[in-house]
N, C-alpha and C positions, 0 to 999 in steps of 0.2 A: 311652226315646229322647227326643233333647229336639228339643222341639216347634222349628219354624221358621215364621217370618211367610207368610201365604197370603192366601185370598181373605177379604176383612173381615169375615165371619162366625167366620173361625176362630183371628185377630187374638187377641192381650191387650191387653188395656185396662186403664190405668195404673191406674181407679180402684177397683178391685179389688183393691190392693194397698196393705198399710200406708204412710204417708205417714212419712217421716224426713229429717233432714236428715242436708244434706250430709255431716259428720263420722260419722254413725251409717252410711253405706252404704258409705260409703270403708273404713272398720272392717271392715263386713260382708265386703267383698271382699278385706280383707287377712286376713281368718281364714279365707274357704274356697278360697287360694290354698295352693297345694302345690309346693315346688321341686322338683329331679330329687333333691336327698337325704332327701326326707320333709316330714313337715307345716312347717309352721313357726306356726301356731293352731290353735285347737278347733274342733268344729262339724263335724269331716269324720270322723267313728269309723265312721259309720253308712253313709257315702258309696257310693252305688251305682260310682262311677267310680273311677277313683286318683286323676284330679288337675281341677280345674273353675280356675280363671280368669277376669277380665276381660281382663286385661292381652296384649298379643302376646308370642313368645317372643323374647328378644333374640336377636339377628344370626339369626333365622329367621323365613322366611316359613310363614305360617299357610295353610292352603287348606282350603276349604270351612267344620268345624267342627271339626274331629281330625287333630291332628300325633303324628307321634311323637318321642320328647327321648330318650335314653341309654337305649331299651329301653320306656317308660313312656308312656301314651297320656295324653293331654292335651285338655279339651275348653274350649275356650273361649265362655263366655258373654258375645255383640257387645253385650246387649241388657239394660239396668235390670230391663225386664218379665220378660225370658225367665230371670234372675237368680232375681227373688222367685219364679216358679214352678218353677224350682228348689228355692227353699227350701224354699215351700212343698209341695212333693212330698216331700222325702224328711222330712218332718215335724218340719223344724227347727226350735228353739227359743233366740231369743234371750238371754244372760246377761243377768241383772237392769239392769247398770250400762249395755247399752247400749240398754236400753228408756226407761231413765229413771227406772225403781225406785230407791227410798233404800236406802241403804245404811249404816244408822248402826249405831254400836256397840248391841250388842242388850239394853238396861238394863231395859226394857219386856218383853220378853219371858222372860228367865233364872228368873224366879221362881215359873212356871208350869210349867216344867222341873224344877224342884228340891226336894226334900225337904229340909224344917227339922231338923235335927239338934239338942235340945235340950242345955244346957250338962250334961256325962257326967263323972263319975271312972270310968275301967276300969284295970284292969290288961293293961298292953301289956307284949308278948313273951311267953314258955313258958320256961321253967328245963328243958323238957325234951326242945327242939329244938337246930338248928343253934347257933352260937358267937356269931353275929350278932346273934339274938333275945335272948338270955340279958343279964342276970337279967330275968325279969317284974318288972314297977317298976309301982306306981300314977302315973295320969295325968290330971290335970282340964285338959278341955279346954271353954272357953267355946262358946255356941251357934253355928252357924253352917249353911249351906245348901250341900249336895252334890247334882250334877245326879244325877236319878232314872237314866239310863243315859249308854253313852259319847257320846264326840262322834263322827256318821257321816260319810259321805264327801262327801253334801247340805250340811250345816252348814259343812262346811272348804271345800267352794267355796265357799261365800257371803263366807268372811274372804279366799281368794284374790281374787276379784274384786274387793274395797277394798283389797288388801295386793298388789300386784301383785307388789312385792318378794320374795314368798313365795313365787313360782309355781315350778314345778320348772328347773330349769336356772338362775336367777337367785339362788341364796344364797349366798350364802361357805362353803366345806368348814370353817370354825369352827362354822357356825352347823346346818352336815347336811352325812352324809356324801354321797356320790356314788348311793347308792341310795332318796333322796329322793321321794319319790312314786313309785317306781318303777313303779308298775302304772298309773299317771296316765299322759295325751296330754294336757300344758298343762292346762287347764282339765277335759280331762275324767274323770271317774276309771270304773276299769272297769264295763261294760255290768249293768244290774240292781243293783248294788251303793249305790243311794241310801242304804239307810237300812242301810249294814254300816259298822262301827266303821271309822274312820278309822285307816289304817296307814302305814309306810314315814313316819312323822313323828318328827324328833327333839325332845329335851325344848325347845329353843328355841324350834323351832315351837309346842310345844304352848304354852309361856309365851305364844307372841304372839300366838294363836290367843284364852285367857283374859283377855289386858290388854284386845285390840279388842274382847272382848265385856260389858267391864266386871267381870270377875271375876276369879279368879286359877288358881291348880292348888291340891290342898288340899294341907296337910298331910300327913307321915306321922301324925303323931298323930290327926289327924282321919280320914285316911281309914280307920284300922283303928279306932277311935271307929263310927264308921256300920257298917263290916262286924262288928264285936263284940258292940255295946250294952254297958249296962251287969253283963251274965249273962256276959260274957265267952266269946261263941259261937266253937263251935272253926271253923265255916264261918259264912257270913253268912246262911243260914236255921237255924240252929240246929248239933244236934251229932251228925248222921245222916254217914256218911259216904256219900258219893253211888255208890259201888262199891254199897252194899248197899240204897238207896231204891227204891223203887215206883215211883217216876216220876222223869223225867229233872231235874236240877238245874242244872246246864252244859254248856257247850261245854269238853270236856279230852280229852285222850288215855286214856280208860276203859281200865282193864288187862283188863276180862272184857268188853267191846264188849258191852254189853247196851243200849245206847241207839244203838248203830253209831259209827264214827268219820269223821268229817268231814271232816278234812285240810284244816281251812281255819276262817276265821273264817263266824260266821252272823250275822243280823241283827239289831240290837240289841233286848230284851227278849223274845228269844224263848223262857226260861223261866221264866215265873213262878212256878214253884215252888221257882225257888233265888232270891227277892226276900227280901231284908230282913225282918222285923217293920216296919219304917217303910216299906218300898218302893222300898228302893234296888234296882235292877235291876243282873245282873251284876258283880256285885263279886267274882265266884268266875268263871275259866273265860275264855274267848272270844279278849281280848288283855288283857297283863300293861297295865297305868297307870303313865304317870308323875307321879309325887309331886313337890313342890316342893323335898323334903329333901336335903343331900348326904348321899351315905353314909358311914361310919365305924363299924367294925363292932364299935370300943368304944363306941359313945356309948351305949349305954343306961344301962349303967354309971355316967354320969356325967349323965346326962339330966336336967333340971330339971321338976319336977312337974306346974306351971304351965304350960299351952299349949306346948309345947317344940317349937322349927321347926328342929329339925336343928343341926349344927355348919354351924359361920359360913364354910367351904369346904371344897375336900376336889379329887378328880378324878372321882370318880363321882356319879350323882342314882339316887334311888331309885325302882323299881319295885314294882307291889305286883297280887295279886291270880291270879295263873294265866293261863295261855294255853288255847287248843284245843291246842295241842304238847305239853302237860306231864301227869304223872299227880296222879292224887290230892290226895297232900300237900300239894303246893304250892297247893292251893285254898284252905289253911288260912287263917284271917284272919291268922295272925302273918306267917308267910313274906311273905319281901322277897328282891330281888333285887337287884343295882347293873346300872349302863350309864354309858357316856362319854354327855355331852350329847347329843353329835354324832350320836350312834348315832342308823340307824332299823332297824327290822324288819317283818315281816308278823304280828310276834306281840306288838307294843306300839300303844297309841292311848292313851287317855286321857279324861278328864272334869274337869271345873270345879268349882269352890267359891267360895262369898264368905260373908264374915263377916256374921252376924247383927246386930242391932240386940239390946241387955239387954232 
């Protein structure tokens, strides 16, 4: 219940609470305002009430501390103090950008993230899968740095709150379809999910996600370069099929449920024993990654040896690597899948790359 002013003993006192200015608490109060059709900011998922306030309701009078509006109970908070102890009770936590934390592009950090991928020739594709894959082709790709796992849903808020452009309801249906963050509230993404891949992102997003962080998407070539090595692994720990392994390798739709099924994504490097030889986490399983490449499902065909980024357009971008939705096979390092840009799902996210230094 929220406390009301009494005998000076049981008062709040201002100085007990963070100091901010003026634009930081106007802020505050415009994101734990709620209209009669829903949120309209973050910061209320958790909200013991439906709707908190400074503000009075237009063409209605307020009485005592609780009105009601179109069915939906309304409290309004008169008071600064009685606001932060608000806050501070249901244990909210301010967005970086209105604390005053920097927000720069993360060039300082990315490389603590990442694994060096040394300059590879492997042979990408299988002669003896789908039409897509074929012909296996030798491929030298120069060095370069793949993040160790995906990007989570912590990480993608941090480029939301510099990118405000990005937030859900604000992108042009060119750049994401309509189910754009879909499990996100503005800012927040669903409850416990910090450190779970990042979903419901189109390849756009994820492009502008890489540029603000100084990096980019990799390559096809690269990213099946990291999942392969040079031994040409048929999964990204080696050539075990995970149907028949000892211990769990990924997040996929297992045909004999011997590690149980999920129905849903987990959290990022939750098995280590389907890592890399280098330590790439995940590159089998969890959600499918979007690749920098367009697709064209002749291009290997005619693929160039040399570092090769895909055909120069197309309507489709490439995915790579398996979902928790899918069986087996598609955990393969070769398997690849297309999508429209636009496209998001619950079964794509993605990871970064940047080029090495000779």
């Amino acid at each position: 219940m929220l406390a009301r002013a009494g005998p000076p003993h049981t008062r709040i006192h201002a100085r007990r609470f963070p100091k901010v200015s003026a634009a930081v608490h106007h802020e505050l109060k415009r994101r734990v305002h709620l209209s009669a059709n829903g949120p309209v900011g973050p910061g209320v998922v958790d909200c013991l009430v439906p709707i908190q306030s400074f503000k009075k309701i237009r063409n209605r009078r307020v009485t005592g501390t609780k009105m009601a509006r179109k069915g939906r109970e309304v409290t309004t908070l008169k008071s600064r103090k009685v606001f932060w102890l608000w806050c501070m009770a249901l244990g909210w936590v301010l967005p970086a950008n209105l604390t005053g934390e920097a927000l720069p592009a993360r060039n300082d950090l990315q490389l603590d993230e990442m694994v060096r991928i040394p300059a590879t020739s492997f042979l990408m594709g299988d002669d003896h899968s789908d039409a897509d894959v074929r012909p296996a082709h030798r491929v030298d790709v120069p060095a370069f740095f793949i993040d160790r796992r995906e990007v989570t849903c912590e990480e993608y808020r941090r480029f939301l709150l510099a990118n405000p452009e990005w937030r859900k309801g604000r992108v042009s249906p060119s750049l994401a379809d309509r189910n754009y963050l879909r499990d996100w509230d503005d800012l927040s993404y669903p409850r416990g999910k910090a450190a779970y891949p990042v979903t419901w992102v189109s390849w756009h997003a994820a492009n502008a996600y890489a540029k603000w962080r100084g990096a980019r998407l990799p390559t096809e070539a690269e990213w099946e370069a990291a999942a392969r090595g040079t031994t040409g692994r048929i999964y990204p720990w080696g050539n075990e099929d995970p149907e028949n392994s000892e211990m769990p390798r990924a997040n996929y739709a297992s045909a004999r449920g011997r590690f149980g099924r999920h129905g849903g994504t987990e959290p990022v490097g939750r098995y280590p024993a389907g890592a890399t030889p280098e330590g790439v986490l995940d590159m089998a399983g969890n959600v499918w990654e979007w690749v920098a490449d367009w697709h064209d499902p002749d291009y290997y065909s005619e693929s160039p040896r040399v570092n090769p980024t895909g055909p120069s357009n197309g309507s489709y971008r490439v995915v790579r690597g398996g979902s928790w939705a899918v069986p087996s096979p598609w955990l393969r390092s070769y398997a690849r899948l297309r999508a429209f840009p636009a496209k998001t799902s619950d079964q794509v996210g993605f990871r970064c790359a940047r080029t090495s230094s000779p």
